[in-house]
GUKETI-314497 format. One record per atom (N, C-alpha, C): x, y, z; atom name; residue in three letters. Coordinates in nm, 3 decimals. Layout:
REM residues N
c1 / c2 / c3 / atome / residu
X / Y / Z / CA / ALA
...
***
This chain:
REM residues 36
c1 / c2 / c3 / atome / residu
0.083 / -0.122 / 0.000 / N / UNK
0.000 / 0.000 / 0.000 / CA / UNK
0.086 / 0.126 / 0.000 / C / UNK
0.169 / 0.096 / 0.121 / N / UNK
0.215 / 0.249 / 0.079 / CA / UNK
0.330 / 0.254 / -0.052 / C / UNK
0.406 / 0.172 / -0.082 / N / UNK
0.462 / 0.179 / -0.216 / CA / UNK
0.365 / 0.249 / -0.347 / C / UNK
0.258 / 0.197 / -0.340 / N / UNK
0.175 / 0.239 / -0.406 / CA / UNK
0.178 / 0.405 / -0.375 / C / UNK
0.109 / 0.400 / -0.286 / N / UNK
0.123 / 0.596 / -0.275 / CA / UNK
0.237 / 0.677 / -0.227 / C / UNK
0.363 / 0.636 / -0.248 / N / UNK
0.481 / 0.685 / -0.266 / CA / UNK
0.496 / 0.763 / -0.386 / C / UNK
0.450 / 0.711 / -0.555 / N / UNK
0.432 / 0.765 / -0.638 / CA / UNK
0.332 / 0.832 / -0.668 / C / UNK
0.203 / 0.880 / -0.602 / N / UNK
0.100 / 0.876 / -0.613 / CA / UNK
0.175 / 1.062 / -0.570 / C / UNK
0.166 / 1.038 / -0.424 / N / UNK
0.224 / 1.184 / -0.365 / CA / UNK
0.342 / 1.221 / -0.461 / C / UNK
0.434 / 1.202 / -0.499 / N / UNK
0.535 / 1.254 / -0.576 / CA / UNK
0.453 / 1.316 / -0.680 / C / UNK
0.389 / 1.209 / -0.729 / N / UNK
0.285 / 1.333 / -0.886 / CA / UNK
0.218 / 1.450 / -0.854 / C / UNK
0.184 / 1.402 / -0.739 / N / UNK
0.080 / 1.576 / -0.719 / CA / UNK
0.120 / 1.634 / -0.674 / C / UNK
0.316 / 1.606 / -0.579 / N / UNK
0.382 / 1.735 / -0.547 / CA / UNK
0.437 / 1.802 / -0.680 / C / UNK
0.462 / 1.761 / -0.821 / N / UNK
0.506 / 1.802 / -0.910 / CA / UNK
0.375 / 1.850 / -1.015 / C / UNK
0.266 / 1.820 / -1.029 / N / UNK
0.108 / 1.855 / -1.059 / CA / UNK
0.127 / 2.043 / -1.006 / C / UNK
0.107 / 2.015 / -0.846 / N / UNK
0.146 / 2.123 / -0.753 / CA / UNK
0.130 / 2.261 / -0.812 / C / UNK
0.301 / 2.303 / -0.773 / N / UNK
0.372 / 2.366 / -0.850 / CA / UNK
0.334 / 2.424 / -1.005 / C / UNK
0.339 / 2.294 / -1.151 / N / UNK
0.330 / 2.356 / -1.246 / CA / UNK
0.163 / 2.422 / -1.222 / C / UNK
0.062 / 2.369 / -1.168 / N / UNK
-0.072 / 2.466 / -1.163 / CA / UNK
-0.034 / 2.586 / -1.170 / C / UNK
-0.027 / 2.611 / -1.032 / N / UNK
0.022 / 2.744 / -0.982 / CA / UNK
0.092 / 2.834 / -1.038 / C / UNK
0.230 / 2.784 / -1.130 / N / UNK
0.269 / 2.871 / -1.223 / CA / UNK
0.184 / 2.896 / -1.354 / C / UNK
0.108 / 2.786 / -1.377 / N / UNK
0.012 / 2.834 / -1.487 / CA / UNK
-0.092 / 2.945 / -1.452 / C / UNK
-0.139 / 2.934 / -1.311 / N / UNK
-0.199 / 3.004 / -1.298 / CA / UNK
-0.178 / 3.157 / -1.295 / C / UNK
-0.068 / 3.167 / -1.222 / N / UNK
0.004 / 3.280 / -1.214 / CA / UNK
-0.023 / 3.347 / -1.349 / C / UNK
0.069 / 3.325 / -1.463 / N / UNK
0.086 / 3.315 / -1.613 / CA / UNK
-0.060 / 3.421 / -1.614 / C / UNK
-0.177 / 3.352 / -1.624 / N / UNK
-0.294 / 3.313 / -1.678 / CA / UNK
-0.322 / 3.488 / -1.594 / C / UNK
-0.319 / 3.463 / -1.452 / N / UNK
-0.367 / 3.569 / -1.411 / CA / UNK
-0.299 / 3.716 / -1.421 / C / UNK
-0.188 / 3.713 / -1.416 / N / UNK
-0.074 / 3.793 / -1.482 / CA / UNK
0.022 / 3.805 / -1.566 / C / UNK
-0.078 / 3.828 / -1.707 / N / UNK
0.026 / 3.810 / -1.797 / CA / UNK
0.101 / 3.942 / -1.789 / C / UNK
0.084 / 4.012 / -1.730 / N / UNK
0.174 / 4.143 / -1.805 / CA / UNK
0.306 / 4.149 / -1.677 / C / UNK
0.245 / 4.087 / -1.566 / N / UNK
0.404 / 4.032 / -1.486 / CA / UNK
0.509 / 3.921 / -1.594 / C / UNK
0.421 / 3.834 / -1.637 / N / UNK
0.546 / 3.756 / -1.702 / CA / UNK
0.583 / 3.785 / -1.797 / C / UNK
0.520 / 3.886 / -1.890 / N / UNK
0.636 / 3.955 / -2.012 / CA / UNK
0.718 / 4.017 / -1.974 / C / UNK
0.702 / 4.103 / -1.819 / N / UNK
0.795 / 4.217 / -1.721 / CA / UNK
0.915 / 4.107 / -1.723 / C / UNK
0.868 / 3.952 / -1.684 / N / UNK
1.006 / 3.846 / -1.653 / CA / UNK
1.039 / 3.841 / -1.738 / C / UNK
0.995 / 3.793 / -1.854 / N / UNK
1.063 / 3.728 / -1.983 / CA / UNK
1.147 / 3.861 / -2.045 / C / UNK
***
């Protein structure tokens, strides 16, 4: 069982993250042309 959700948690700590930067993106684009 828990082998099983060893990989399970690893995906949605890396899921996570890219959301959030999409979201970011999405909600501020004119911050990330300021980055780019």
């Amino acid at each position: 069982g828990e082998g099983r959700r060893s990989p399970e948690s690893r995906k949605k700590q890396q899921e996570k993250p890219r959301t959030v930067f999409c979201t970011a993106t999405i909600l501020q684009p004119k911050k990330s042309d300021m980055l780019t």
